[in-house]
C-alpha positions in Angstrom: 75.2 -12.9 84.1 76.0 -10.6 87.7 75.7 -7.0 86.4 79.2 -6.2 88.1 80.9 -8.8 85.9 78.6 -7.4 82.9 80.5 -5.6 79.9 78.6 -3.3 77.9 78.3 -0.5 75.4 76.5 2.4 75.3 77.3 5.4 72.8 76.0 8.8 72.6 76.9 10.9 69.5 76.3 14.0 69.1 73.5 14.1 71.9 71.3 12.9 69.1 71.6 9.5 68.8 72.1 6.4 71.8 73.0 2.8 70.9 73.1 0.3 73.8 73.7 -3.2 73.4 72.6 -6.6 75.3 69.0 -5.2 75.4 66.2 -7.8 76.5 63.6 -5.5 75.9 61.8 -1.8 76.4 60.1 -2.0 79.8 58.2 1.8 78.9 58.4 4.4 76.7 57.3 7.6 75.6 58.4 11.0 74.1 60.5 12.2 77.5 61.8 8.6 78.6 62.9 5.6 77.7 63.8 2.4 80.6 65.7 -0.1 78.7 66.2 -4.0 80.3 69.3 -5.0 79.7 71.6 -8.1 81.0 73.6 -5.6 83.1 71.3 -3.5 84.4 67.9 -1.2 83.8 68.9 1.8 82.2 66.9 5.2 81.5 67.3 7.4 78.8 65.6 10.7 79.5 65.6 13.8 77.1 63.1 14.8 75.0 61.2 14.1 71.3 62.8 10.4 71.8 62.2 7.7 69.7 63.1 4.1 69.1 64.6 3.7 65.5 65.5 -0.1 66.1 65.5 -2.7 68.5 67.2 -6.3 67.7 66.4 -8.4 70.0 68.1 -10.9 68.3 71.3 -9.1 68.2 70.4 -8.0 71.4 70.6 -3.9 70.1 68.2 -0.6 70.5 69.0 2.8 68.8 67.6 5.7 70.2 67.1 8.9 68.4 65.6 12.5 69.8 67.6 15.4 72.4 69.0 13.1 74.9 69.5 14.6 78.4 70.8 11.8 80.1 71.8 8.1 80.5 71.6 6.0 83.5 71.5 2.8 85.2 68.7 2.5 87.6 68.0 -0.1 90.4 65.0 -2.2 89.9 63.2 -0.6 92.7 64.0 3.0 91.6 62.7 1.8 88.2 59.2 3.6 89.0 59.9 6.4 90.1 62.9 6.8 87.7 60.6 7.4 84.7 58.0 9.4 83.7 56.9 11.3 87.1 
């Protein structure tokens, strides 16, 4: 699927808590980041304390929990610099 035709969810509640859905899989991790690959795009979830509660890859969900600071896509090539400097 093009990411511009791509429909997807994300949620934040409470700046706790971040569900995204049609996740492929964690490209890194650790307490201060998070880069999810997803069908519409990289995304990075920055903050701090994070961790990953769940991921379904066969439902295609990740749940994140810790103080999030921020949610973004990312292009490919920013993907290195976009996490964890």
């Amino acid at each position: 699927m093009h990411e511009e035709n791509c429909r997807q969810e994300i949620r934040v509640a409470d700046r706790n808590t971040v569900t995204i859905n049609r996740v492929l899989n964690v490209s890194s991790f650790d307490e201060d980041g998070i880069l999810v690959k997803t069908e519409c795009g990289n995304i990075v979830v920055e903050g701090e304390e994070l961790t990953i509660e769940n991921l379904e890859k066969s439902s295609g969900m990740i749940l994140i929990n810790g103080k999030i600071g921020g949610v973004f896509y990312v292009k490919e090539k920013a993907r290195k610099r976009a996490v964890f400097c």
